[in-house]
N, CA, C and O atoms as CSV, one atom per row, in Angstrom:
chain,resi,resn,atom,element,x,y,z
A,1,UNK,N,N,0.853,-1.186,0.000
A,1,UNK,CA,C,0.000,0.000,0.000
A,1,UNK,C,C,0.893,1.242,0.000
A,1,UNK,O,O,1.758,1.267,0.875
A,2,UNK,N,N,0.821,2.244,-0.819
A,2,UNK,CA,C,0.971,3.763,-0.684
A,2,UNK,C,C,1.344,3.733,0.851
A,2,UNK,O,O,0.815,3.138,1.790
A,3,UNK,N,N,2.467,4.601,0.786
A,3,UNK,CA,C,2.538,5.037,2.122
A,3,UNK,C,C,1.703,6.344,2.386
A,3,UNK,O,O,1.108,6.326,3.463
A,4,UNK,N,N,1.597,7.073,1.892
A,4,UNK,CA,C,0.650,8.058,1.939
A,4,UNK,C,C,-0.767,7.801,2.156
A,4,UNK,O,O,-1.368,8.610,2.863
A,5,UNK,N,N,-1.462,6.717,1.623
A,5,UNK,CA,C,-2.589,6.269,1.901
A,5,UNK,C,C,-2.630,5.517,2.862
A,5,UNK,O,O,-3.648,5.433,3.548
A,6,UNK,N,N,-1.573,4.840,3.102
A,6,UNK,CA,C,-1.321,4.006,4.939
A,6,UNK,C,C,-1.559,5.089,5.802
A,6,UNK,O,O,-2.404,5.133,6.696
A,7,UNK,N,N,-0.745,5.976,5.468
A,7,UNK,CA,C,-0.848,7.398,6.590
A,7,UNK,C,C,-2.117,8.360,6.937
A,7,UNK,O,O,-2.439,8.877,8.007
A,8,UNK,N,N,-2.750,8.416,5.586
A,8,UNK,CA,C,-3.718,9.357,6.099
A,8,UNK,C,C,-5.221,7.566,6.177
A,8,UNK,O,O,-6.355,7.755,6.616
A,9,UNK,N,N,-4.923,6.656,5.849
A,9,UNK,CA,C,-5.720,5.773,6.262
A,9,UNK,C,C,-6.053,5.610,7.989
A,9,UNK,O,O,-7.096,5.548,8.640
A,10,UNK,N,N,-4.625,5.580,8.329
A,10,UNK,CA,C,-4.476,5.344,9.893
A,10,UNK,C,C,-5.300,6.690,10.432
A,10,UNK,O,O,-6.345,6.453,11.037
A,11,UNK,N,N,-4.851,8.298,10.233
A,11,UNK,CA,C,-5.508,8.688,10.907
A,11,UNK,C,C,-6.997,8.869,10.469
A,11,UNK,O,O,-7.465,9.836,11.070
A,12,UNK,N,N,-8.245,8.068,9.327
A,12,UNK,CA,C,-8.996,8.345,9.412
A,12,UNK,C,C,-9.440,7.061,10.663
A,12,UNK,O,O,-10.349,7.193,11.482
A,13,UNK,N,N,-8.639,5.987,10.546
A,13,UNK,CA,C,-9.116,5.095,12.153
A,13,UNK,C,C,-9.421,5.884,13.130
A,13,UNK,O,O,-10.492,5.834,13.735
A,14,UNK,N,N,-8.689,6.516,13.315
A,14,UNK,CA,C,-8.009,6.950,14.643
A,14,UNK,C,C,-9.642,7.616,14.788
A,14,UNK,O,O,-10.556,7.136,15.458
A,15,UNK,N,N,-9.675,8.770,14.004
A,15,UNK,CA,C,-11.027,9.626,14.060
A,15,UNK,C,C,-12.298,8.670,13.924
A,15,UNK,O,O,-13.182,8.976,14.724
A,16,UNK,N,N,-12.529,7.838,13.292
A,16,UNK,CA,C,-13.497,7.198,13.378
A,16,UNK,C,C,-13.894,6.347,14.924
A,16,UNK,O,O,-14.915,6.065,15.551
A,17,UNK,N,N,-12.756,6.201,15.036
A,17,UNK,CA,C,-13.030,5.220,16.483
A,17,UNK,C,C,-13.421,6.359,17.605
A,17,UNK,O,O,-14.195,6.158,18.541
A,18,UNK,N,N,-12.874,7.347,17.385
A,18,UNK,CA,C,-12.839,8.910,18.460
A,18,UNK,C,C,-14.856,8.616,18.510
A,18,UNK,O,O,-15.494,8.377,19.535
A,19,UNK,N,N,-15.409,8.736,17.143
A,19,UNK,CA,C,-16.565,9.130,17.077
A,19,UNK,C,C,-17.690,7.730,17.528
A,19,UNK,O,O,-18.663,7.909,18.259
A,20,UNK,N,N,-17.328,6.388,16.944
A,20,UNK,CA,C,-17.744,5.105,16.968
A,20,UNK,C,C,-17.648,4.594,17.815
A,20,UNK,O,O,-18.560,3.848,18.172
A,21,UNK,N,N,-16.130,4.784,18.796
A,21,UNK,CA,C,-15.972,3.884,20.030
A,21,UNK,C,C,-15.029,2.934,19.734
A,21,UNK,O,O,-14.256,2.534,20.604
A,22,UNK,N,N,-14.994,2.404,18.273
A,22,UNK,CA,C,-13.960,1.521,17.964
A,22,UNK,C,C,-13.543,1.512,16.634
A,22,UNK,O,O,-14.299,1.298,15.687
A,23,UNK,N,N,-12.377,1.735,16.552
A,23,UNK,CA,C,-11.888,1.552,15.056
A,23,UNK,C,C,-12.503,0.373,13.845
A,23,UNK,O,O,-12.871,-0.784,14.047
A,24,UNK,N,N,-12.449,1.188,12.489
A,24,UNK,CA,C,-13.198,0.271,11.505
A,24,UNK,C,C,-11.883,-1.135,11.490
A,24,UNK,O,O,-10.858,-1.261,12.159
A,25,UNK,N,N,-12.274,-1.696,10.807
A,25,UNK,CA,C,-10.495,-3.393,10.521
A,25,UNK,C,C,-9.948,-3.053,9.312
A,25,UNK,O,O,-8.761,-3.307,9.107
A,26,UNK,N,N,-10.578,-2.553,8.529
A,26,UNK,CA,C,-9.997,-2.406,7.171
A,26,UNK,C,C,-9.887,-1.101,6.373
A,26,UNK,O,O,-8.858,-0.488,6.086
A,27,UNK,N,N,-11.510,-0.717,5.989
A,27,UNK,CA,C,-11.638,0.654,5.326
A,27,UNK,C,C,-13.222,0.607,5.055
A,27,UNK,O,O,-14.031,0.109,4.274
A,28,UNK,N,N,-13.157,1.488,6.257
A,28,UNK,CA,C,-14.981,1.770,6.499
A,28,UNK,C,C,-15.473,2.850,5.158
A,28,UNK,O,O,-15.348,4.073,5.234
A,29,UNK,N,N,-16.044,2.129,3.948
A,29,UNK,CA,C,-16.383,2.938,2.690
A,29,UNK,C,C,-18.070,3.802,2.795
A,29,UNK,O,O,-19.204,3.345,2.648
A,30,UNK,N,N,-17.653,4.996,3.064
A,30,UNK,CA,C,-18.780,6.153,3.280
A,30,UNK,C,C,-19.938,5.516,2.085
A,30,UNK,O,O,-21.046,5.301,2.577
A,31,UNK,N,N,-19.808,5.205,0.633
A,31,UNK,CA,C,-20.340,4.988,0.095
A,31,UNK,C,C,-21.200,3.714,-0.068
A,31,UNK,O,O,-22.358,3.444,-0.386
A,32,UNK,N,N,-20.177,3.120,0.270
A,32,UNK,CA,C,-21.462,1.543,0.424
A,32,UNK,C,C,-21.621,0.674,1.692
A,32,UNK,O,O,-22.263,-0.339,1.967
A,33,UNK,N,N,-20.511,1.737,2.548
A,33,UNK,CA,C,-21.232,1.161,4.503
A,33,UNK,C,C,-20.653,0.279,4.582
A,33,UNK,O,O,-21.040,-0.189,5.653
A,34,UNK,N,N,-19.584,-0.679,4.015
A,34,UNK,CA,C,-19.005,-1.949,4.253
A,34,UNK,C,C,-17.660,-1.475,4.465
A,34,UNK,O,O,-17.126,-0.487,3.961
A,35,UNK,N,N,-17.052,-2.543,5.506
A,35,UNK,CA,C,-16.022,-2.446,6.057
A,35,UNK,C,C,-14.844,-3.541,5.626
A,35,UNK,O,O,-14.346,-4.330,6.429
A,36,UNK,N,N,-14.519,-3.462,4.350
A,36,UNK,CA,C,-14.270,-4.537,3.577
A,36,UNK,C,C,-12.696,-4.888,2.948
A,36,UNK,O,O,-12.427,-4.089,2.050
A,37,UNK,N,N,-11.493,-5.980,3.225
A,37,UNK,CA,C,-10.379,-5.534,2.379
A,37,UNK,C,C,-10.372,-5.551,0.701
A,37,UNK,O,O,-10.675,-6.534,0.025
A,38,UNK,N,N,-9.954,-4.231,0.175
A,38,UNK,CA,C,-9.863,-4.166,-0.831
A,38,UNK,C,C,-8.833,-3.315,-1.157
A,38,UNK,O,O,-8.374,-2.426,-0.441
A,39,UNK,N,N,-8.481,-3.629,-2.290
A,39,UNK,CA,C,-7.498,-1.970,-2.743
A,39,UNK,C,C,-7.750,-0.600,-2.637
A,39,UNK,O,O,-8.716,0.150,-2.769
A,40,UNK,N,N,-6.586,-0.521,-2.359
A,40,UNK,CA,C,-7.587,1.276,-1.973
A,40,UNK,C,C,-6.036,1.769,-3.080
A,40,UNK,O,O,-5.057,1.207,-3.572
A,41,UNK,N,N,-6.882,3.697,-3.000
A,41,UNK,CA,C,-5.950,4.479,-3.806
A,41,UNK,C,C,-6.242,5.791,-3.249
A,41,UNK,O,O,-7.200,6.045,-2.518
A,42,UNK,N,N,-5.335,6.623,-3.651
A,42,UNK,CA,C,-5.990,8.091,-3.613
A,42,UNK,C,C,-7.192,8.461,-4.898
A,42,UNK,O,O,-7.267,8.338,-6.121
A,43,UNK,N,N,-7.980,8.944,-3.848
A,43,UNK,CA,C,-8.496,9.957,-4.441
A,43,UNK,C,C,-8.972,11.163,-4.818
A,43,UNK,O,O,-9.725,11.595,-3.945
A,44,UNK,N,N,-8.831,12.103,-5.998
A,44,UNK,CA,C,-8.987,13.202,-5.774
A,44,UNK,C,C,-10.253,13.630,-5.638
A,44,UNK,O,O,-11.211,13.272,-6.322
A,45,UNK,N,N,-10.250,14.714,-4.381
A,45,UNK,CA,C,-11.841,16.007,-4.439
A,45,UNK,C,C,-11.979,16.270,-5.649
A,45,UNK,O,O,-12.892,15.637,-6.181
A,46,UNK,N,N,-11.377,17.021,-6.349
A,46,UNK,CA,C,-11.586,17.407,-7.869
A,46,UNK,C,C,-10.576,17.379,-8.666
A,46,UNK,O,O,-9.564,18.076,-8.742
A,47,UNK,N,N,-11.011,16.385,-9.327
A,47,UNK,CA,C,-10.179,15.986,-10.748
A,47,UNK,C,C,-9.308,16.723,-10.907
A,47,UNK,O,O,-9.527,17.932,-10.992
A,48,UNK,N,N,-7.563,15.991,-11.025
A,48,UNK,CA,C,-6.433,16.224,-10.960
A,48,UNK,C,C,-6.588,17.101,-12.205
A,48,UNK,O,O,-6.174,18.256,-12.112
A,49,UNK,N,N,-7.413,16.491,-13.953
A,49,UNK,CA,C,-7.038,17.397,-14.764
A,49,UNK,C,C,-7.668,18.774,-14.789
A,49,UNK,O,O,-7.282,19.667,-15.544
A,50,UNK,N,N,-8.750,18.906,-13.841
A,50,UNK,CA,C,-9.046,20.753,-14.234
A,50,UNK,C,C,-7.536,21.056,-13.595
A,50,UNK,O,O,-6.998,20.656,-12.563
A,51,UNK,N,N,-6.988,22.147,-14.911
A,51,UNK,CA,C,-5.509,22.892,-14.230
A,51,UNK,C,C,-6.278,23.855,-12.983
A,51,UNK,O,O,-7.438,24.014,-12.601
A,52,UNK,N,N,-4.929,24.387,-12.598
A,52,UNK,CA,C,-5.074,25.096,-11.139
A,52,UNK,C,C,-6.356,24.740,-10.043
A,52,UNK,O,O,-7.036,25.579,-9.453
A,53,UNK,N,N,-6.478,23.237,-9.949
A,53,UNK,CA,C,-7.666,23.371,-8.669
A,53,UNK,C,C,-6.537,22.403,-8.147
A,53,UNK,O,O,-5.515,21.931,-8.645
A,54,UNK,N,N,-7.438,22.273,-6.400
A,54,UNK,CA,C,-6.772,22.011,-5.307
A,54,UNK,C,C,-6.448,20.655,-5.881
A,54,UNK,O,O,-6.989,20.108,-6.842
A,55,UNK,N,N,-5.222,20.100,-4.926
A,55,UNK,CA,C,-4.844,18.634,-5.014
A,55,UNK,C,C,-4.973,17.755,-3.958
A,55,UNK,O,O,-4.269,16.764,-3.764
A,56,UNK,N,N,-5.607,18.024,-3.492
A,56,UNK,CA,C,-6.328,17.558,-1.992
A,56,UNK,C,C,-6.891,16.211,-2.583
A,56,UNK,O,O,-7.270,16.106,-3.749
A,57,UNK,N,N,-6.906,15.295,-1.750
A,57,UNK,CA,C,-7.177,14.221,-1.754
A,57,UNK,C,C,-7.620,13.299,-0.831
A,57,UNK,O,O,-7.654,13.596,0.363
A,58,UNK,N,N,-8.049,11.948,-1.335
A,58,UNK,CA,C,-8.684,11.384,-0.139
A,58,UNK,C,C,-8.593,9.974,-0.763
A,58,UNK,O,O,-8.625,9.594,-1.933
A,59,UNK,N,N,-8.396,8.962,1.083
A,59,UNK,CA,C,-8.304,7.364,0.455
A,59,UNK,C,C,-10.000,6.604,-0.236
A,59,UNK,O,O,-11.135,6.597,0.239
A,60,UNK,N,N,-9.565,6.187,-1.199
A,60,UNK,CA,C,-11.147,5.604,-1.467
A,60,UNK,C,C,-10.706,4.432,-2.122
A,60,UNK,O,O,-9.592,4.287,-2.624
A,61,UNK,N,N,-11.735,3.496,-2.098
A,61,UNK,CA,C,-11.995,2.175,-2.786
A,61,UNK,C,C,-11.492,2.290,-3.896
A,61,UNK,O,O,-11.980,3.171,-4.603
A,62,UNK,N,N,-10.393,1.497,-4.446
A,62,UNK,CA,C,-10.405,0.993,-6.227
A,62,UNK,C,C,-11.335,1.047,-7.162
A,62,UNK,O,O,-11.613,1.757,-8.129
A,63,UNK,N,N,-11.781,0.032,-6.580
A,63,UNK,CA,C,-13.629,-0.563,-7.422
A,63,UNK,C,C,-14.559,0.270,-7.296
A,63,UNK,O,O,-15.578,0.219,-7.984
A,64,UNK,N,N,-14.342,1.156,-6.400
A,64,UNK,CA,C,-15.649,2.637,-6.189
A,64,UNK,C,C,-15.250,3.535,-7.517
A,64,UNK,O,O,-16.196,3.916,-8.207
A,65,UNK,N,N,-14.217,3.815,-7.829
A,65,UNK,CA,C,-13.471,4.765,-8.624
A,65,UNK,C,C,-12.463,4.699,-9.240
A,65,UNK,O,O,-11.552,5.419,-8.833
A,66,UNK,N,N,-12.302,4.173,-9.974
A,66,UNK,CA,C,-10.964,4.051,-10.848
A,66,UNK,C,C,-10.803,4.114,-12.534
A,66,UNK,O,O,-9.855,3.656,-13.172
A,67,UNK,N,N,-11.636,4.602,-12.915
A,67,UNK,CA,C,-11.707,5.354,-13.940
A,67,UNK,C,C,-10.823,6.383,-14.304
A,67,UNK,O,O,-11.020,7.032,-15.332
């Protein structure tokens, strides 16, 4: 895995458990509620190709997005 996506993976645990009580096991997916191992990647808020927008990003599912 990305170390970058290990990294900001861990601290979305961290926050989730803050709010839940207990950390997700794998990668709790906002979109389809399952807590499931799969590949993950970055993904961008808004599309890397519009020039000059932010590059902010976020871990998400493979199979959710990879187009």
């Amino acid at each position: 895995m990305n170390p970058d996506v290990r990294k900001q993976l861990e601290y979305w645990r961290k926050d989730y458990a803050s709010v839940v009580g207990t950390p997700f096991e794998r990668f709790s997916c906002p979109i389809l509620g399952t807590d499931e191992d799969v590949p993950l990647q970055k993904g961008h808020i808004i599309n890397e190709a519009f020039r000059n927008s932010a590059r902010a990003w976020i871990v998400q599912r493979r199979d959710v997005d990879s187009f």
